[in-house]
Backbone as CSV, one residue per row, in Angstrom:
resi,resn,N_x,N_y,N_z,CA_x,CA_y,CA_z,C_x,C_y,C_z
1,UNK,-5.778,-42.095,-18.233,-4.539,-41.832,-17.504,-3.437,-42.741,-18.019
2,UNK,-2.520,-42.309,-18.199,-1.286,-42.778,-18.835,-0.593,-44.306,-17.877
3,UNK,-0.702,-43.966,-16.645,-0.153,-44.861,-16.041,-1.096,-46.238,-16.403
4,UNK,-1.793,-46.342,-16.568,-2.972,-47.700,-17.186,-1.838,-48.771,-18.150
5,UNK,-1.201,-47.568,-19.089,-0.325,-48.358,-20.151,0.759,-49.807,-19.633
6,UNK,1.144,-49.436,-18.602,1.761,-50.319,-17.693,1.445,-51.600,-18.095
7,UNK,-0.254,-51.541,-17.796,-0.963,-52.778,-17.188,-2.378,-52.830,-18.363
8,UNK,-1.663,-52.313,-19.437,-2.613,-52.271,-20.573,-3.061,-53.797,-20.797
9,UNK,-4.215,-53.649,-21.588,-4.612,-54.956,-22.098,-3.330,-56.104,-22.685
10,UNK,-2.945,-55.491,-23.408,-1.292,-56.984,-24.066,-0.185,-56.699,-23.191
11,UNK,-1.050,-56.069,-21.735,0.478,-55.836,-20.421,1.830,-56.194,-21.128
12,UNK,2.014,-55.141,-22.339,3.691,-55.332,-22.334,3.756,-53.673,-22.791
13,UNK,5.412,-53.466,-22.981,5.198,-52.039,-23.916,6.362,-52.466,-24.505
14,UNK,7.198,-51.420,-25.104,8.012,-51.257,-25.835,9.492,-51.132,-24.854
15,UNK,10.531,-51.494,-24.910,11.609,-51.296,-24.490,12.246,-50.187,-24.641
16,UNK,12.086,-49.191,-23.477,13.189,-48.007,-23.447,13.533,-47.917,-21.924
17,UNK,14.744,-46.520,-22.279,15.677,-46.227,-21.154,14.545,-45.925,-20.008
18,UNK,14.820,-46.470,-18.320,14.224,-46.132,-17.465,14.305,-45.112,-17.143
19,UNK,13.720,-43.805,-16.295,13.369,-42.832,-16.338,14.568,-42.654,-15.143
20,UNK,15.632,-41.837,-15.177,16.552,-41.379,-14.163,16.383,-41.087,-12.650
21,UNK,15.680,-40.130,-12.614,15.053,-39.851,-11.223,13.546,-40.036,-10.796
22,UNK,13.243,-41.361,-10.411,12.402,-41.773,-9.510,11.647,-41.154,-8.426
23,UNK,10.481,-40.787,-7.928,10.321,-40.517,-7.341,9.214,-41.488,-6.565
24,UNK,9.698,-42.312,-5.486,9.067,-43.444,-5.173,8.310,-43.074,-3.771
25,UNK,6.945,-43.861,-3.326,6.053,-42.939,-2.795,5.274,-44.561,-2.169
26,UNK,5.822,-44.495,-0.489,5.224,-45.730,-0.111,4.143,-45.802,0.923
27,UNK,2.957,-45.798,0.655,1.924,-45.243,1.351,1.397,-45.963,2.206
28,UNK,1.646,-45.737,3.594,0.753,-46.778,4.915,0.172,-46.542,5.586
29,UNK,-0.143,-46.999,6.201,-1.330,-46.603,6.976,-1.285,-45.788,8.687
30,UNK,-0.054,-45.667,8.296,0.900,-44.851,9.461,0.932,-43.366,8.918
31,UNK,2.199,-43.972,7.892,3.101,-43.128,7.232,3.107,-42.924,6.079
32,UNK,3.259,-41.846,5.178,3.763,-41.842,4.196,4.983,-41.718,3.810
33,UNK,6.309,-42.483,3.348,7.241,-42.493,2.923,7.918,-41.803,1.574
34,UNK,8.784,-41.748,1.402,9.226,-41.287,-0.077,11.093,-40.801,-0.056
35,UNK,11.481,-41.151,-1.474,12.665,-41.184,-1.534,13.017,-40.965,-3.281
36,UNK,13.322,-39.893,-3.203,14.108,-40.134,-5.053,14.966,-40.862,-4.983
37,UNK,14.967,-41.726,-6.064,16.052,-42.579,-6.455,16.770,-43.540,-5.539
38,UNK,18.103,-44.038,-5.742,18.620,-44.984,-4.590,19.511,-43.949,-3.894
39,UNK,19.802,-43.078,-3.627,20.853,-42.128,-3.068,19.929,-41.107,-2.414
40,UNK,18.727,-40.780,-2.449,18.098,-39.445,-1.826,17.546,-39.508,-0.533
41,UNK,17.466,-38.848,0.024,17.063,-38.533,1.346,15.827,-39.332,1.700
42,UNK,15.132,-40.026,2.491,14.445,-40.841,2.771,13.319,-39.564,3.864
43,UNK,12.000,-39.251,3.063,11.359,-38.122,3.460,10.080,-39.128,4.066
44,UNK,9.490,-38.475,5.571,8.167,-39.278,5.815,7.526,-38.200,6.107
45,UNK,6.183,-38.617,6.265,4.967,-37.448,6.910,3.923,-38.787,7.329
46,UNK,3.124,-37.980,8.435,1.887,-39.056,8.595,0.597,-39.327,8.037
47,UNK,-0.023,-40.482,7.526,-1.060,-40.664,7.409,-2.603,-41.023,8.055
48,UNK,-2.829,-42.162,8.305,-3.745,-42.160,9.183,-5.201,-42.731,8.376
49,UNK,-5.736,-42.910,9.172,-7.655,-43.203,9.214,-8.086,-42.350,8.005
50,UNK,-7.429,-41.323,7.896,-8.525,-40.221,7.157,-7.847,-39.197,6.070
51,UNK,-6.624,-40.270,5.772,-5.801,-39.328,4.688,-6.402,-39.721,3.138
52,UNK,-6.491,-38.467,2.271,-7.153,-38.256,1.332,-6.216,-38.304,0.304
53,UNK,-6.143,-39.073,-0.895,-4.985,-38.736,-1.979,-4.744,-37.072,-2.380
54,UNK,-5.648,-36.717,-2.036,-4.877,-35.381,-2.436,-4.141,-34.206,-1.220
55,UNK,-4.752,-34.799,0.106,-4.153,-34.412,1.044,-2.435,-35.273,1.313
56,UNK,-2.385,-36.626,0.680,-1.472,-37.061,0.399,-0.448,-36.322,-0.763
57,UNK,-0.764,-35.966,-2.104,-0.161,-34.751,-3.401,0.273,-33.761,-2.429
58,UNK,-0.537,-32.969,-1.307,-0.078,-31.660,-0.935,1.225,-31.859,0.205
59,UNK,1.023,-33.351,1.070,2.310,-33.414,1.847,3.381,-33.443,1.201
60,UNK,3.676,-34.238,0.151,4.595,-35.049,-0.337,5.037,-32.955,-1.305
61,UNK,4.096,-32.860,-2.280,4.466,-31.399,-2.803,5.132,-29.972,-1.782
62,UNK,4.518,-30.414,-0.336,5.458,-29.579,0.136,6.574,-29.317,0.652
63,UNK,7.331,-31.308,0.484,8.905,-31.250,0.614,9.402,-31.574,-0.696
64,UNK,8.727,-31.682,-1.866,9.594,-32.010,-2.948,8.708,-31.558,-4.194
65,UNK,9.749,-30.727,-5.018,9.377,-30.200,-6.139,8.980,-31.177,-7.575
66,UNK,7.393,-30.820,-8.782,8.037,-31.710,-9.497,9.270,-31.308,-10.349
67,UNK,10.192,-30.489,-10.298,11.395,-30.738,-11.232,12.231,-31.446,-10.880
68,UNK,12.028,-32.308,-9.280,13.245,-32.921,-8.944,12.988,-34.414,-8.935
69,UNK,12.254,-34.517,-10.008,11.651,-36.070,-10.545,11.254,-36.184,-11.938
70,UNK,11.742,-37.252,-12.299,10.910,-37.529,-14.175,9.737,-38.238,-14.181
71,UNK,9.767,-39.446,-12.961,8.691,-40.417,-12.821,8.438,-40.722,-11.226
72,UNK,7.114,-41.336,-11.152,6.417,-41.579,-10.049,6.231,-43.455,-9.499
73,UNK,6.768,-44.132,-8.691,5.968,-45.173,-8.637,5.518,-44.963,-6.915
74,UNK,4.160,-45.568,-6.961,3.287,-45.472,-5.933,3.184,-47.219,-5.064
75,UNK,3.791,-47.129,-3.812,3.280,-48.115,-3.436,1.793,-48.092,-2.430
76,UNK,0.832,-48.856,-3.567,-0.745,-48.369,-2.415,-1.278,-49.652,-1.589
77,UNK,-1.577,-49.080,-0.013,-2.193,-50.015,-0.089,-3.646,-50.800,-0.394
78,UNK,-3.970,-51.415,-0.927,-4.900,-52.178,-1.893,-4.715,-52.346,-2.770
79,UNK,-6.335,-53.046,-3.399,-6.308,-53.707,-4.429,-5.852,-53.168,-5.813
80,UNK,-4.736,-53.368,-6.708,-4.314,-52.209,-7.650,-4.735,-53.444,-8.676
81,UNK,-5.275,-53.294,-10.170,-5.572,-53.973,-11.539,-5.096,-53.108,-12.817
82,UNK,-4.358,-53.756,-12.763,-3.763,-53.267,-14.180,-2.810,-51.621,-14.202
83,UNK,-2.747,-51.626,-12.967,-2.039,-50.195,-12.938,-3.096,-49.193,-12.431
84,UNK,-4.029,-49.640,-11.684,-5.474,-48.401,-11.286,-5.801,-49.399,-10.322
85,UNK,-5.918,-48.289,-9.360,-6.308,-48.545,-8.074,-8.075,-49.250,-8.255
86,UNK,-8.129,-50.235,-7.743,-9.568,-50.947,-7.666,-10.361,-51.383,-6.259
87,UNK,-9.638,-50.499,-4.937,-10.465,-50.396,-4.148,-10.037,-49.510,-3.000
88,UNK,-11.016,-48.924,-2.325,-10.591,-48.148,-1.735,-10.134,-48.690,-0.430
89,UNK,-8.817,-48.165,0.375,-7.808,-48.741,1.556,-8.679,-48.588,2.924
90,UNK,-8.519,-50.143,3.056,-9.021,-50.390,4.323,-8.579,-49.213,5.571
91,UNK,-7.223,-48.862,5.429,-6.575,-48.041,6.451,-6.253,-46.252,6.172
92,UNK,-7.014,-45.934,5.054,-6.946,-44.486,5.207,-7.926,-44.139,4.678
93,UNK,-8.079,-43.210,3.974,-9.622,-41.757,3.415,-10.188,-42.439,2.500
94,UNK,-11.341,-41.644,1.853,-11.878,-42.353,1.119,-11.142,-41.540,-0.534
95,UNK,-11.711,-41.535,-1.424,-10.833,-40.902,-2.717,-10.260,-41.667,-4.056
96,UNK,-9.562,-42.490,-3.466,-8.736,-42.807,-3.795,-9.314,-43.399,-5.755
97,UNK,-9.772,-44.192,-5.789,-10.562,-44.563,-6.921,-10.516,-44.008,-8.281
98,UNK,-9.541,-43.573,-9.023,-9.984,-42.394,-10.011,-8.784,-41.590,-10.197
99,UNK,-8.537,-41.516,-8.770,-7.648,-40.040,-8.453,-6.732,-40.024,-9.600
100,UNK,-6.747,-38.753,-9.945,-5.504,-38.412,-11.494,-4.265,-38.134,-10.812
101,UNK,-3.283,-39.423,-10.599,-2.192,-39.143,-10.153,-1.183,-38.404,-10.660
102,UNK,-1.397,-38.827,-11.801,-0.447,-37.810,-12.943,-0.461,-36.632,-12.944
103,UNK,-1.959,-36.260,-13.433,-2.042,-34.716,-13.457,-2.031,-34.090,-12.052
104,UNK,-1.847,-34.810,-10.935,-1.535,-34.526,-9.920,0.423,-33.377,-9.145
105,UNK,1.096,-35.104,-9.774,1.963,-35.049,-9.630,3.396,-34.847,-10.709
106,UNK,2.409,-34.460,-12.113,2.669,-33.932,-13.134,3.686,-34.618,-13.758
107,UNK,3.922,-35.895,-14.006,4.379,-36.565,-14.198,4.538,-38.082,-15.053
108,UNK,5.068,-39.265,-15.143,4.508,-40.393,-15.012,4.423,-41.291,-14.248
109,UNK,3.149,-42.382,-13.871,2.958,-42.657,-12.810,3.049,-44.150,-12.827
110,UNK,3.261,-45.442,-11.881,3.154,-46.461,-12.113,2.750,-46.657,-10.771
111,UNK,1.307,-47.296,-10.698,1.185,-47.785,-9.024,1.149,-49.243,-9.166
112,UNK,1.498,-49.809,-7.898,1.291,-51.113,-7.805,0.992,-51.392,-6.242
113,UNK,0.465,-52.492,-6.181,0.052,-52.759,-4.377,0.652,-52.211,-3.760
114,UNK,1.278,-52.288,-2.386,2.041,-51.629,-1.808,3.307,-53.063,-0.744
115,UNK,2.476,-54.321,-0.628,3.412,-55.309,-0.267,3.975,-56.090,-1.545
116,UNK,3.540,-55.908,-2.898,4.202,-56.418,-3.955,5.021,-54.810,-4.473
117,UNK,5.516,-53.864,-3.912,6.453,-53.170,-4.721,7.497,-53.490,-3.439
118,UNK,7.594,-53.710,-2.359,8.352,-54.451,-1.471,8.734,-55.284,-1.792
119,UNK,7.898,-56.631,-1.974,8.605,-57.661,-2.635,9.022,-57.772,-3.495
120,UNK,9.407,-57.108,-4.536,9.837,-56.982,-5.503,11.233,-56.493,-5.398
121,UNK,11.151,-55.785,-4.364,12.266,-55.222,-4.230,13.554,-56.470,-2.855
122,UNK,12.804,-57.290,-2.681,13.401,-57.874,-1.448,13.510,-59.713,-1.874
123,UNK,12.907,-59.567,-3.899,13.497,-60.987,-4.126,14.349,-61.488,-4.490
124,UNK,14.970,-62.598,-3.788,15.807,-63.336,-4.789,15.875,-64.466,-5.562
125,UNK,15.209,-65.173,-5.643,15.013,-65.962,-7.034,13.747,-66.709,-6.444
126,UNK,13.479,-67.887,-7.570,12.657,-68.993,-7.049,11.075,-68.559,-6.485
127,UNK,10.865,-68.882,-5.930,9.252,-69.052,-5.294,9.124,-68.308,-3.721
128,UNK,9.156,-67.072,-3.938,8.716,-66.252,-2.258,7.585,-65.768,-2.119
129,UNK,7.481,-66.130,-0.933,6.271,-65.478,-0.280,6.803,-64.595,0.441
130,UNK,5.880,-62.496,0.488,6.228,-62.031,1.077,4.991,-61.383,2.038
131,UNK,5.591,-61.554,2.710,3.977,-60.727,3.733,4.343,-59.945,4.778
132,UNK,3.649,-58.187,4.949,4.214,-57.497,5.698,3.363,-56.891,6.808
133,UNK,3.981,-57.040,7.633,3.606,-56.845,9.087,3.559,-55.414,9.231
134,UNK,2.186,-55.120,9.062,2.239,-53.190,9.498,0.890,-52.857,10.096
135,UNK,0.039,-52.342,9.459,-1.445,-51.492,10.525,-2.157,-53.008,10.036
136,UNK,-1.920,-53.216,8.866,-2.655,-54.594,8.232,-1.755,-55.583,8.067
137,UNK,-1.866,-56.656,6.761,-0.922,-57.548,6.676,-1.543,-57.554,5.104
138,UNK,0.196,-57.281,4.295,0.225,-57.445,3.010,0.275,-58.686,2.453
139,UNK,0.356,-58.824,1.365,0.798,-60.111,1.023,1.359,-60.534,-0.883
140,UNK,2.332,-61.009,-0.924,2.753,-61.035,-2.506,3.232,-62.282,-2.878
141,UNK,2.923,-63.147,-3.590,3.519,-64.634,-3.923,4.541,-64.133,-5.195
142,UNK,5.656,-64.197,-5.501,6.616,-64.221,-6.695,7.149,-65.623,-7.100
143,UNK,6.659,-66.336,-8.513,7.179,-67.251,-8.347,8.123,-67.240,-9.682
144,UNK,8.862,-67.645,-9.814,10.413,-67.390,-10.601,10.000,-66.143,-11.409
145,UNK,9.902,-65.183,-10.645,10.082,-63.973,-11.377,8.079,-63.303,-11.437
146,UNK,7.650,-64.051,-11.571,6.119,-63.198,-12.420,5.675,-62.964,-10.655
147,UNK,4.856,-61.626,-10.294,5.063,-61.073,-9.324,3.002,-61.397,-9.193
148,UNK,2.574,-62.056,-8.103,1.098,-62.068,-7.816,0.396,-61.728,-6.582
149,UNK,0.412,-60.021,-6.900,-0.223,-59.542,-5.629,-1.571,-60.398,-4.947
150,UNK,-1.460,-59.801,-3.636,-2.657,-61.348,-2.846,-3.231,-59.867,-1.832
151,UNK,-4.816,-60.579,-1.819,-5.255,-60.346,-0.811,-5.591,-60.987,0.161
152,UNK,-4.459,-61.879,0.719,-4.543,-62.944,1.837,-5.333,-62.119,3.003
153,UNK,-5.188,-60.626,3.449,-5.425,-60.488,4.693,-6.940,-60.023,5.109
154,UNK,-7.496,-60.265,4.297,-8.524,-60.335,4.793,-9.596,-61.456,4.363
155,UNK,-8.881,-62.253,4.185,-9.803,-63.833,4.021,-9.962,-64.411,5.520
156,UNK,-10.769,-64.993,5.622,-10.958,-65.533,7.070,-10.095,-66.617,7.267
157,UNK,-9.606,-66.301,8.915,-8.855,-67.672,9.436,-8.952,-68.094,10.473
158,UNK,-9.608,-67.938,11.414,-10.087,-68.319,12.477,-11.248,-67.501,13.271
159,UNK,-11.805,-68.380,13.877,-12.958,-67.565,15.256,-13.337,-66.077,14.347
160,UNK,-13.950,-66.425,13.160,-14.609,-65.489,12.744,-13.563,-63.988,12.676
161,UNK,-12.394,-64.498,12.763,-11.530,-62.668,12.434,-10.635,-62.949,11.125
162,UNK,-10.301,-62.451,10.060,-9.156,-62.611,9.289,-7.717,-62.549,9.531
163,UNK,-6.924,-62.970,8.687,-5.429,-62.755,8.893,-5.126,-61.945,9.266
164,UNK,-5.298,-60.723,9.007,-5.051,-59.580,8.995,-5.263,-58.929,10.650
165,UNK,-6.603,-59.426,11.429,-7.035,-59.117,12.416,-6.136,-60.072,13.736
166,UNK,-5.693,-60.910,12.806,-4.522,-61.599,14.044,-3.246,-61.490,13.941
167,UNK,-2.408,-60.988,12.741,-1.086,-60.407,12.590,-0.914,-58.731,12.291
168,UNK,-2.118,-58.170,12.298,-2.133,-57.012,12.184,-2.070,-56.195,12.894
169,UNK,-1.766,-54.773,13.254,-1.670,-53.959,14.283,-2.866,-54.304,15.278
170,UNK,-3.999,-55.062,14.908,-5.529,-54.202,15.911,-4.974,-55.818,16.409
171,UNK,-4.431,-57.379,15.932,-4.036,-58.215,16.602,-2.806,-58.095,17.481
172,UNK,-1.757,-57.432,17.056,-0.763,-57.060,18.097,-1.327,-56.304,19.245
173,UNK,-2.182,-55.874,19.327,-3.070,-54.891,20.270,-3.545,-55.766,21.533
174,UNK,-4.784,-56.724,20.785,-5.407,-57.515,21.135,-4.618,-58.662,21.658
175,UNK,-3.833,-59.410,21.374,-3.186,-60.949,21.703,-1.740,-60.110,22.826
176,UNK,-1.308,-59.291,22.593,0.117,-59.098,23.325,1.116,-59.411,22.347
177,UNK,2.497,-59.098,22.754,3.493,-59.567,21.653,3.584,-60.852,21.614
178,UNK,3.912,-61.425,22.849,3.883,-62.664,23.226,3.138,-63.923,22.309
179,UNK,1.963,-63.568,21.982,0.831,-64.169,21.453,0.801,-64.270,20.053
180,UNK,1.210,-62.267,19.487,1.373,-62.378,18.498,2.463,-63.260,17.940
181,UNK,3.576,-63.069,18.269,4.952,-63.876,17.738,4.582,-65.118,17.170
182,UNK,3.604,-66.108,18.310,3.402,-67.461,18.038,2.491,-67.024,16.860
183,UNK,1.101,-66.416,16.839,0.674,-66.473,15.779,1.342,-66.225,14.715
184,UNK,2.219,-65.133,14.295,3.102,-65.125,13.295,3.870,-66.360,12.481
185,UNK,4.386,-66.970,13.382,5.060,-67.991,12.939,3.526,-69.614,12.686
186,UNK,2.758,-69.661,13.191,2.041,-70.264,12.959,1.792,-69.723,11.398
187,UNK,0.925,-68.754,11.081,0.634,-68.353,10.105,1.886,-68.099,9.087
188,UNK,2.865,-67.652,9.152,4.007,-67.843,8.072,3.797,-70.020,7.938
189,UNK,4.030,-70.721,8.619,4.385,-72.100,8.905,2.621,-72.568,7.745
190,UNK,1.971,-71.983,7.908,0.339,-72.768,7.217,0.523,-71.978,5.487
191,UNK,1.059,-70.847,5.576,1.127,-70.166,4.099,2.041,-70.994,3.704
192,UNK,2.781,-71.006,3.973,4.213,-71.489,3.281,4.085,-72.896,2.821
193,UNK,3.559,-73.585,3.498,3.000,-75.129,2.974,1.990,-75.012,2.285
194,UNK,1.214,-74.160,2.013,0.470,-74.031,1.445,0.501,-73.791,-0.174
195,UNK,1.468,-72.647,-0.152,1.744,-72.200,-1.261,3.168,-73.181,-1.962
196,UNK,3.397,-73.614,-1.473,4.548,-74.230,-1.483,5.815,-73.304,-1.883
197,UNK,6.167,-72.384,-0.977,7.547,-71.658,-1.630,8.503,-72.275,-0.687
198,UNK,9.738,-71.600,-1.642,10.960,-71.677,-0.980,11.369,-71.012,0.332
199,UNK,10.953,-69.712,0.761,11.421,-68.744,1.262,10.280,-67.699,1.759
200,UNK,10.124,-67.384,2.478,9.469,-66.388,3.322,10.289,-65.185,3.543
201,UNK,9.635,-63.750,3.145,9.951,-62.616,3.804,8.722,-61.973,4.789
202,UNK,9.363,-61.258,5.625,8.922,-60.567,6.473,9.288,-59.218,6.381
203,UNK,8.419,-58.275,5.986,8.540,-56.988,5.860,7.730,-55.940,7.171
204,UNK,7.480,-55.075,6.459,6.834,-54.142,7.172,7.008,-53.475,8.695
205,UNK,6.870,-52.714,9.262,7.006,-52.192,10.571,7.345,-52.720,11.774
206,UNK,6.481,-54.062,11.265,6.048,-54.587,12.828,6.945,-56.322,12.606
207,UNK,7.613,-56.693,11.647,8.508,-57.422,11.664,9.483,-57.041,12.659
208,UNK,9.738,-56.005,13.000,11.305,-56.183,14.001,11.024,-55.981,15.105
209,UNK,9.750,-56.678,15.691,9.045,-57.652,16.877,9.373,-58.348,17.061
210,UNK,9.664,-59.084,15.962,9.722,-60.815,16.308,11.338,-61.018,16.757
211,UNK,11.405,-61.736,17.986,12.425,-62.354,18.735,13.460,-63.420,17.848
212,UNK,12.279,-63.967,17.272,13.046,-65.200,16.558,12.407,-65.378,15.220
213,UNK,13.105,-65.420,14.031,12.267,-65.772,12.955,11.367,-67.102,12.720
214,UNK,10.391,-67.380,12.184,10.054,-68.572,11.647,10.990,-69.368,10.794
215,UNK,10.599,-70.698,10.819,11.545,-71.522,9.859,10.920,-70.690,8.721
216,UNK,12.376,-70.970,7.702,12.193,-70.624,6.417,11.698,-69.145,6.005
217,UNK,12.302,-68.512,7.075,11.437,-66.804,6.960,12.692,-66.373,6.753
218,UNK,12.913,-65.268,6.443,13.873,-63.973,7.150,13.466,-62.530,6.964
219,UNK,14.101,-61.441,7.288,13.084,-60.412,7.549,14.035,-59.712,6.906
220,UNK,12.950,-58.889,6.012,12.966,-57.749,5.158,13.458,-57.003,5.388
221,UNK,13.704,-55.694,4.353,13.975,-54.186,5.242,12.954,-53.392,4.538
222,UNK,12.917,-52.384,5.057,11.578,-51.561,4.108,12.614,-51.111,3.462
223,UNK,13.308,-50.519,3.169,13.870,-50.074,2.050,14.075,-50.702,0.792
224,UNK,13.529,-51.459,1.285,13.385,-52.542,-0.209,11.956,-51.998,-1.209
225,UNK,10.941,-51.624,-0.173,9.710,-50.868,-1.074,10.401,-49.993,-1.900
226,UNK,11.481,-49.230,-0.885,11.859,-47.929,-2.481,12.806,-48.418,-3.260
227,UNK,13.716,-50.084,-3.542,14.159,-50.464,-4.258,13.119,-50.738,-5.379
228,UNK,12.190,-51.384,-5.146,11.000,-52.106,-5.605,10.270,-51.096,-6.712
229,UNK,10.029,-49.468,-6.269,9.441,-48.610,-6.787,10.528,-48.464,-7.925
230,UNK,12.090,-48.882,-8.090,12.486,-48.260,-8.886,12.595,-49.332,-9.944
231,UNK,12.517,-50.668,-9.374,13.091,-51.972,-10.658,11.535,-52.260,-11.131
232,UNK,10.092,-51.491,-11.180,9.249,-51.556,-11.611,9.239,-50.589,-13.061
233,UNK,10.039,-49.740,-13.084,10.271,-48.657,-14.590,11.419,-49.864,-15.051
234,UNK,11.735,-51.147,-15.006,12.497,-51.678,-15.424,11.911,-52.691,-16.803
235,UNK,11.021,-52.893,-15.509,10.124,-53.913,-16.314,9.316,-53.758,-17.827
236,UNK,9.526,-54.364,-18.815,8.724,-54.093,-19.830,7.586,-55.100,-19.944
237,UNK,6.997,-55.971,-19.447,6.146,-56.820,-19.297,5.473,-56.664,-17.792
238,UNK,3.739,-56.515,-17.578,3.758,-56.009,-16.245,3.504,-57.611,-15.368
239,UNK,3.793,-57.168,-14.445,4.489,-57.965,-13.345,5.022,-59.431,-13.743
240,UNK,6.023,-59.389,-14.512,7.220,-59.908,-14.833,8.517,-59.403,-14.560
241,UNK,9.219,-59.541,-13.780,10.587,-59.003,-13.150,11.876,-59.598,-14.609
242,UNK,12.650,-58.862,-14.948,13.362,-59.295,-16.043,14.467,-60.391,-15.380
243,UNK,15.187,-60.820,-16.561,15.929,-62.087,-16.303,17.157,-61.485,-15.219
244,UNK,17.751,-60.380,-15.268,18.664,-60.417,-14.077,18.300,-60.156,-12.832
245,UNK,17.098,-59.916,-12.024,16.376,-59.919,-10.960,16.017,-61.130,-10.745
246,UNK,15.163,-62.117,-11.580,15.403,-63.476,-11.278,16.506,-64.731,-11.284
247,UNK,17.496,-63.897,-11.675,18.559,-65.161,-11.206,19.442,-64.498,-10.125
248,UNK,18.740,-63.414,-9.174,19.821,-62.935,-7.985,20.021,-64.625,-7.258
249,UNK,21.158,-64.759,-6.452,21.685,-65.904,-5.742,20.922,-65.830,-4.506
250,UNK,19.891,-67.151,-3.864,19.592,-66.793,-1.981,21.136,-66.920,-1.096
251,UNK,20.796,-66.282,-0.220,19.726,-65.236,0.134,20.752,-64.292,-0.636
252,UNK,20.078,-62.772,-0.543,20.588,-61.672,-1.018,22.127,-61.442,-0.455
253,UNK,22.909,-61.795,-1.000,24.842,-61.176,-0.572,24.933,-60.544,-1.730
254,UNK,25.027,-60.294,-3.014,25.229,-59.122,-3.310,23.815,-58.816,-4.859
255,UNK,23.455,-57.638,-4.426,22.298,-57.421,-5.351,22.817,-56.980,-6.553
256,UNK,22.011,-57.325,-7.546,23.241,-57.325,-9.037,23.317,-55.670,-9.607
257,UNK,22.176,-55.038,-9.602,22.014,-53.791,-10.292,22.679,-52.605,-9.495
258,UNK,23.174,-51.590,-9.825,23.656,-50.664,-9.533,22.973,-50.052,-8.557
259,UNK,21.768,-49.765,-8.857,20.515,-49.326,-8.061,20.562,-49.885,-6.738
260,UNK,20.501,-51.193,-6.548,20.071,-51.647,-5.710,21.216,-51.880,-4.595
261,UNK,22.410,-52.065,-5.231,23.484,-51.660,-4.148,23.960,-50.387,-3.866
262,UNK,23.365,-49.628,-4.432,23.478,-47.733,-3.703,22.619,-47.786,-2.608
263,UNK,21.154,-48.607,-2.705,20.335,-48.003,-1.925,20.956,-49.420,-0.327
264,UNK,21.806,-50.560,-0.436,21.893,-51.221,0.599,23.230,-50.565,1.137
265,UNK,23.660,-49.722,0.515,24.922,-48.644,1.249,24.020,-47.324,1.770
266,UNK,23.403,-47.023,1.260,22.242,-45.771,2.007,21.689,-46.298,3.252
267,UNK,21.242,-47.408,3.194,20.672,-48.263,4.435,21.450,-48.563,5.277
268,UNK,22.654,-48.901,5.379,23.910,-49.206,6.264,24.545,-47.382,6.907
269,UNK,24.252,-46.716,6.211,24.734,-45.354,6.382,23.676,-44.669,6.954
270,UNK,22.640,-45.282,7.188,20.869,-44.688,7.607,21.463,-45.474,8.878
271,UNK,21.864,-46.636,9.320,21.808,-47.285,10.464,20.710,-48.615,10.399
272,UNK,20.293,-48.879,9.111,18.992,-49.257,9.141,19.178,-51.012,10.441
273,UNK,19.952,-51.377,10.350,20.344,-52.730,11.047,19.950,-52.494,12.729
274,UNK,19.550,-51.192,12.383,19.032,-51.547,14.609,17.933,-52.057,14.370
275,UNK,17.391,-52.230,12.938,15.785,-53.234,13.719,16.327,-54.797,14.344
276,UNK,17.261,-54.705,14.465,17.999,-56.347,14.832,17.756,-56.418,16.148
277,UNK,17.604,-54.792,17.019,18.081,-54.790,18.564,16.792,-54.893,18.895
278,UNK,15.845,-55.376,17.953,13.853,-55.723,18.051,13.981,-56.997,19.005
């Protein structure tokens, strides 16, 4: 499968023009998302426990044609190596492993985790940690630029449950909001010293819960996953972000690429700022 080349053995390729129309594809454990380019309509359908990649090809194929795309990037969640999915998602069907996305979606394909095509899309320079609050808990360290997907959330962290089981939907369940919040900020407050970054994001669904941010946090927007899906056809080295993505200014006031300020005027014109009234 073609998309491998990405994340080929000498992970680099050759420098050419990025592919015009995007067709970016952010897969959760809710929802499935999707959006051509930075200007297109922002399309969802649901996923769930028991969605199948190809029951995923037939939603997405029955609101959008392939002529109205050149390329594909996939945000999945799990473990992705080298551009191929390497395990199957804690939070939906089984399948996934193999699946010919391409000849699927007839196209070319680039997948990458699904909380590192977010963060990617939501950095601005230096050393971030991003971790997103949704059915699970993602996680992506970027440090001046080279992008290192994590599987923080399911390492153990207390009383025998993982991260994931205490900032994650089945912990928002379990603890109350109340409970969760503190854990949140506890757990942003132990990563962050840990890893030693500059900056914390907060992405995902269940970020515009929180009342008050953690020190040194601030919170994401998802629309940054479908920024993320598109400054990945940018890249000619894989997960290396090029030199004008790593010298954006903190925090984000104005994003340098064309791209990326169409899609924070789409977001202002979406309304996206009521997650504030969280």
């Amino acid at each position: 499968m073609a998309q491998a080349a990405f994340y080929g053995d000498n992970c680099s390729m050759a420098k050419k023009k990025a592919p015009r129309r995007i067709l970016v594809l952010d897969v959760g454990g809710s929802h499935v998302k999707f959006q051509i380019g930075d200007r297109g309509e922002e399309q969802k359908f649901l996923s769930g426990p028991r969605l199948t990649p190809g029951q995923m090809i037939k939603g997405v194929r029955k609101l959008v044609s392939s002529s109205d795309y050149d390329a594909v990037s996939i945000g999945y969640p799990g473990l992705v190596f080298r551009g191929r999915i390497a395990a199957e998602p804690f939070n939906l069907g089984r399948g996934w492993i193999g699946f010919d996305f391409e000849a699927a979606l007839e196209k070319p394909v680039r997948i990458l985790n699904d909380a590192a095509m977010q963060a990617v899309g939501s950095y601005s320079g230096g050393r971030m940690l991003f971790l997103g609050l949704g059915t699970g808990l993602g996680a992506t360290l970027i440090l001046e630029g080279v992008v290192e997907p994590m599987e923080i959330g399911h390492l153990p962290y207390k009383r025998d449950r993982t991260f994931e089981e205490y900032v994650g939907q089945r912990g928002l369940k379990r603890l109350g909001k109340k409970k969760w919040r503190k854990v949140v900020a506890e757990v942003v407050e132990h990563l962050s010293k840990a890893l030693e970054v500059d900056y914390v994001v907060l992405g995902g669904g269940n970020a515009r819960l929180l009342k008050e941010l953690p020190k040194g946090a601030r919170l994401g927007d998802n629309q940054n996953a479908i920024l993320g899906g598109l400054i990945i056809w940018e890249m000619t080295t894989a997960l290396v972000l090029s030199q004008k993505y790593r010298m954006r200014a903190r925090p984000q006031k104005k994003l340098i690429s064309r791209t990326a300020s169409g899609l924070r005027a789409h977001s202002a014109r979406k309304g996206l700022a009521a997650s504030s009234q969280a």
